[in-house]
N, C-alpha and C positions, 0 to 999 in steps of 0.2 A: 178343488185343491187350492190353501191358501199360497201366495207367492212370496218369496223368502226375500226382505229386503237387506242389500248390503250398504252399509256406507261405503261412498268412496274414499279410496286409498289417497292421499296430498300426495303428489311426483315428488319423488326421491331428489335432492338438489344434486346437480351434476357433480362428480368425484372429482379432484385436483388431481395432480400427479402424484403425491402420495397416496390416496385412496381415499382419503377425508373428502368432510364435506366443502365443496367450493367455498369459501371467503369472501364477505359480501365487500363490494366496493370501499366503502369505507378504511374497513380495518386493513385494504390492502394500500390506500393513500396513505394510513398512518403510520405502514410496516416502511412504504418505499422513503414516507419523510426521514425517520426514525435513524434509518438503515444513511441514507443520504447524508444526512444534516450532522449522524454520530460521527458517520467516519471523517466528514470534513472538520470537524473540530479537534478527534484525537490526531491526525493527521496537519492538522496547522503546527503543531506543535512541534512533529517530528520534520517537519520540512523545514520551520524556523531553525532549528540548531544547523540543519545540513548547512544551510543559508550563512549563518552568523560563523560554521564552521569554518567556511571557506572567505569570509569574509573581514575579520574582526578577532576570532579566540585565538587565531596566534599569536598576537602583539600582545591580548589581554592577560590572556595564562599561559603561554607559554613563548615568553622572551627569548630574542636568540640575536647572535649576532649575525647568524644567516637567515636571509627572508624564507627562503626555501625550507629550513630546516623549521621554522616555527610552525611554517603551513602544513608539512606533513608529520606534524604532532598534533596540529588541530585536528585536522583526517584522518589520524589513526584514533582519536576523540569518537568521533561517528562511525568506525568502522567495531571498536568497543561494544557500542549497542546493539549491536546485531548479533554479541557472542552470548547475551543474555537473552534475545528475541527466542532459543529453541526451549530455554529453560519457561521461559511465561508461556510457549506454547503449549509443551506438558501439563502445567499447572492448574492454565487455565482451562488447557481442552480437554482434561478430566472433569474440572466441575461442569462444562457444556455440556460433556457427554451423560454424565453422569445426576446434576444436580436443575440442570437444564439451561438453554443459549442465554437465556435473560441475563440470570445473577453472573456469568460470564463476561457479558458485554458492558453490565454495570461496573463490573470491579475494574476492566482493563482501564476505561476510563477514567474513573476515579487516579488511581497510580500514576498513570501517564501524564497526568493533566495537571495535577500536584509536584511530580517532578520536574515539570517544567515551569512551572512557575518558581519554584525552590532556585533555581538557576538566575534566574534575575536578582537573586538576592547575594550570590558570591563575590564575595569580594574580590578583586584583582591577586595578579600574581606580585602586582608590589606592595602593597597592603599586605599580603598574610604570608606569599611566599611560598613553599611548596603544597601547603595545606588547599591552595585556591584550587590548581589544579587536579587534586585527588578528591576533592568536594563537586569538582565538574563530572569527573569518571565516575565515580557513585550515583549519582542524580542520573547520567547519562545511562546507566546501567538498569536501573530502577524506569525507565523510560522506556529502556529497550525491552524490558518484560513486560511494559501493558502491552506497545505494538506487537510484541508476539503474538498473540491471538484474535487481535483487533481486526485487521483488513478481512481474513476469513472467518471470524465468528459473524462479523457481519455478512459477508457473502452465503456463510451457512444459513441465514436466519432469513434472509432477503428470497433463497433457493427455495427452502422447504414453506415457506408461504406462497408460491408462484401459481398462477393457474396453469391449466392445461398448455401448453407448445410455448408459455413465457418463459420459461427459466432463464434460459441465453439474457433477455430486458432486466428480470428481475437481480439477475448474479450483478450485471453490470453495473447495477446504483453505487457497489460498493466502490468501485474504480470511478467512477464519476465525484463519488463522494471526496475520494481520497484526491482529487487535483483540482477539489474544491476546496481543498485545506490549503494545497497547493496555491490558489489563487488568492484565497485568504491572508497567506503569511506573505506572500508577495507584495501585496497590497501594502502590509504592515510596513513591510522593510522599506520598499518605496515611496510613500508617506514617512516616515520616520528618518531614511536618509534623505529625502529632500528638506527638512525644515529643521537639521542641523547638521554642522560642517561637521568634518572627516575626526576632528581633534574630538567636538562634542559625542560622534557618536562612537568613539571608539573607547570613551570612558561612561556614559552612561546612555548615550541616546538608543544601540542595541538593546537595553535591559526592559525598554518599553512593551514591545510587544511580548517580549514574554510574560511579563506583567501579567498583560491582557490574558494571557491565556487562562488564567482564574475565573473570569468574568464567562469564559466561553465554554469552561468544564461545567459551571456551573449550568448555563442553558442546555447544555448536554446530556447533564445527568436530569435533568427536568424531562427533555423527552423520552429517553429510554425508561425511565420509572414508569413511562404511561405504556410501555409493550408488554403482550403478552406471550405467552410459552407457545411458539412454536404445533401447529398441529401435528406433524409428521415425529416430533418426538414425546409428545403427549400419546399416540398410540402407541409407538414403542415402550412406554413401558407403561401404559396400563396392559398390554400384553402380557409382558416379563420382567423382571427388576433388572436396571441397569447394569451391566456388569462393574465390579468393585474395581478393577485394574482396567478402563477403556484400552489403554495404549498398548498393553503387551497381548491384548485381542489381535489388535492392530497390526502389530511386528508381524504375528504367530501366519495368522490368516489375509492381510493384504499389502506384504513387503512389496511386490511386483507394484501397485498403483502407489505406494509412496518414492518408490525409485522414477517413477515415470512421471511424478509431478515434477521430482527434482527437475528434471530437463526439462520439461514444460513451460517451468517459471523461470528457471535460468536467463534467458536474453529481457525480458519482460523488467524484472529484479533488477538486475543489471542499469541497464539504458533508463530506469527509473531514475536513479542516484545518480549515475555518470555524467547525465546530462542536466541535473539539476543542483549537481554540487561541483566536479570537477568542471565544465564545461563553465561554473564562472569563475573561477581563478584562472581558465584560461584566457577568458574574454577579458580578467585585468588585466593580464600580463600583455595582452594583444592592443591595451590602451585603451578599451572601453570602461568609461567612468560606472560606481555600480547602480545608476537608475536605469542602462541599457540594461543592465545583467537582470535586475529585477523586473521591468517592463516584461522583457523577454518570456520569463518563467511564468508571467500572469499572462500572458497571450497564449505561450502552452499548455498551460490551464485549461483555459475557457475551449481551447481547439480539442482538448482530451475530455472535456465534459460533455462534448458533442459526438464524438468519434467512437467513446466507446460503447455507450446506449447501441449506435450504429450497426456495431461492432456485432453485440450480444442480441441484437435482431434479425442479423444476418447467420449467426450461428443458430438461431430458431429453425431458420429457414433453410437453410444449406449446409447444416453440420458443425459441430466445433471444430473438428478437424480442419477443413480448407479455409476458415477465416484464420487457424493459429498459423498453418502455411504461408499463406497470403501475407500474415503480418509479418513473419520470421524475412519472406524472401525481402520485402520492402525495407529493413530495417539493412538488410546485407546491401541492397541496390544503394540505400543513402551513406552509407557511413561515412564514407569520403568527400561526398559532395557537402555535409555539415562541415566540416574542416573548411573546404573551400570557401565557402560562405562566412564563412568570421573572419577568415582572413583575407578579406577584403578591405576591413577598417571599416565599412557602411553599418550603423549602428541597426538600420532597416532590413541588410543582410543577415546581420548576426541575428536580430531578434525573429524573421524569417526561418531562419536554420532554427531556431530552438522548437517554434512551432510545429514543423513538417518532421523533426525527428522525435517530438514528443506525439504529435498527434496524431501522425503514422504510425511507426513501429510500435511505440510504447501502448499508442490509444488503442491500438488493434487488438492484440494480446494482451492484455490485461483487461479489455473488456469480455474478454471469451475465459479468461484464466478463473473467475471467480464460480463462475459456472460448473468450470471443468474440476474443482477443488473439491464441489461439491458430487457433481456424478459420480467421482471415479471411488466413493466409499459410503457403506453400508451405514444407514440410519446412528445406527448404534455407536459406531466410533466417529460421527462424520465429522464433527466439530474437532476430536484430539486427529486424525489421517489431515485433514484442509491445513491446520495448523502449524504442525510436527515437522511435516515435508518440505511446507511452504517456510518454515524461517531456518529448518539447518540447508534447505539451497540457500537462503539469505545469508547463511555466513562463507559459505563455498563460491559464490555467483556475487551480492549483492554487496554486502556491507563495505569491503573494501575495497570496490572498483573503480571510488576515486582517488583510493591511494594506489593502485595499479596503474593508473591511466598516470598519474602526475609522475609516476616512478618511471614510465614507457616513455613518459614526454622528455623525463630527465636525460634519461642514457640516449636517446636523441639527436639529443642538441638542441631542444626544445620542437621538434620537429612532429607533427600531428600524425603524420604514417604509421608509426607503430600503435596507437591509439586507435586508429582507425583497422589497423589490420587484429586489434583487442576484439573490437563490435563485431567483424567478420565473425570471431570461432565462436563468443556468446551466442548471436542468430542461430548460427550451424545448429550448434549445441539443443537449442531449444525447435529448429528445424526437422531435427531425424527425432527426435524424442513426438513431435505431432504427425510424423510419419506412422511412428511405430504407434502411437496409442490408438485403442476402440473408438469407436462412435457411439457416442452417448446419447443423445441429444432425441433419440425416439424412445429409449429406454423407457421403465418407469423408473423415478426416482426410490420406492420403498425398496424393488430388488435389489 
């Protein structure tokens, strides 16, 4: 009897967390650069105006005979952008969902990156007069619709390339990314106000780095052209054709998980801006010159590009849940103690306090939040759900919390308590909301 020979079978490569096949080394350094390197460039951008907001557009476009009243017209300037961030959410996270994450991530860039650049070219408010101003609010608007989609298309695209038990590492790039943008424009401001005086840079030495920001869309959109489509949404829909309306999927079947991001990202959202826009107008007013302010915010930086990787390693390990706890109760334990620390006068205090409140609370929770953006919704809408949730809490939570804090600090008497007792209900807020959500983090990501 002759013997039957078989060829052997090649092992099956191990499945990722979508059910695909593992992703070789490679393509995953160039998903983590991509994911990294994009968001810290659209992000330079949007921290530069917070920056120049609190710093500069009140005397340039909008003149006042009260100092007070110019600064919170610049602030209501950057709290603008956040009313157009749910509008690019929609927009954009249909064609994610729908056309796929790539051509997504390419276009928010594109907008974002061009409108701020357009900004360095406006004339003053005494040169053109009412027109400067309204040429600011457009730009600024137009700005605020690529960030809509920006920070979680990336965190989507970062997630669903993740191996086995990394998602928590992978989510995190995009929060690492985004206070590398942070560290970026800092950089800018602090190089640029040091090597001209306050007269110079208040008529054109600002408009530098925005400048810049052309030069750095450009290497942005260089790296993302080299990504590719997402595995986990590449079998979605050679399955089944995308659905034509993502978002009223969305509504229909997971209102519950876009109400529970809302409060998720609330304290995170929050203490982002607060503390990187109001927190320097306050540190003018307290008499620090602004290279303290800007030093400051690049040392928070570099503390949040460490903390939150941290962050979403330890959410691998021990859950999303008690690392967003974890960060919620530390951001409640500091609130106060930041206040104390700047009013000290010690420029080493102050820029201390900005560290520990950024690279605590904020590093904590937003390195776990990118993650959580993406577990708590189905394949199919995950890009428009991460999106959607995450920028109308942005305009409920974020956008205007340093025209909140400066309003608290006004009725006062310039006094930091009521500000600080602001941070307390933000934490709370996003405290009971990581009480209340599931545990994700053993799931698979396709269910």
């Amino acid at each position: 009897m002759s013997e039957t020979t078989t060829t052997p079978t090649p092992p099956t490569p191990p499945a990722s967390a979508t059910g695909a096949p593992a992703t070789d080394r490679r393509t995953l350094a160039r998903v983590c650069a991509a994911v990294l390197l994009g968001s810290a460039l659209e992000w330079y951008d949007y921290f530069l105006y917070g920056a120049a907001a609190a710093l500069v557009f009140g005397q340039v476009f909008f003149p006042s005979a009260s100092a007070s009243t110019s600064l919170l017209l610049s602030l209501a300037t950057f709290g603008v952008g956040f009313v157009a961030r749910p509008i690019g959410a929609m927009v954009f996270g249909h064609i994610g969902d729908r056309y796929g994450r790539r051509p997504a991530l390419i276009a928010t860039l594109m907008l974002m990156g061009l409108a701020t650049t357009a900004m360095a070219l406006i004339p003053s408010h005494a040169a053109i007069g009412m027109a400067a101003p309204l040429l600011l609010v457009v730009m600024r608007l137009l700005q605020g619709m690529g960030s809509g989609a920006e920070y979680s298309g990336a965190s989507v695209y970062a997630v669903e390339y993740a191996p086995p038990g990394r998602r928590g590492l992978f989510g995190s790039f995009s929060a690492a990314g985004v206070y590398l943008g942070l560290v970026l424009s800092s950089g800018a401001l602090l190089l640029t106000t040091s090597l001209t005086s306050e007269a110079q840079f208040a008529s054109w030495g600002w408009r530098l780095p925005f400048l810049a920001s052309l030069l750095l869309v450009f290497l942005g959109l260089w790296i993302r052209l080299r990504l590719e489509e997402t595995p986990a949404f590449e079998e979605v829909t050679d399955d089944a054709e995308p659905a034509k309306a993502p978002l009223l999927t969305l509504v229909r079947t997971q209102w519950r998980s876009l109400l529970l991001v809302m409060g998720l990202v609330a304290a995170p959202l929050s203490f982002s801006h607060l503390y990187q826009v109001f927190a320097l107008s306050y540190m003018a007013d307290a008499g620090y010159d602004r290279q303290t302010g800007s030093a400051g915010l690049l040392i928070a930086g570099l503390v949040v590009m460490v903390t939150a990787p941290l962050a979403g390693i330890a959410s691998d390990r021990f859950g999303r849940r008690p690392v967003l706890i974890a960060g919620a109760l530390y951001a409640i334990a500091f609130a106060f103690p930041f206040f104390w620390l700047v009013d000290t006068g010690l420029p080493a205090f102050a820029m201390l306090a900005l560290a520990l409140a950024q690279g605590g609370s904020v590093g904590i929770m937003f390195g776990v939040q990118g993650v959580i953006l993406s577990e708590l919704f189905t394949t199919a809408s995950r890009y428009s759900g991460a999106a959607v949730s995450r920028e109308f809490a942005a305009i409920v939570f974020g956008g205007f919390a340093p025209l909140v804090a400066v309003s608290l600090a006004a009725a006062g008497g310039g006094a930091s308590w009521p500000v600080g007792i602001y941070v307390v209900v933000l934490a709370s807020i996003t405290l009971v909301a990581a009480v209340l959500a599931p545990e994700t983090s053993r799931g698979d990501l396709a269910d």
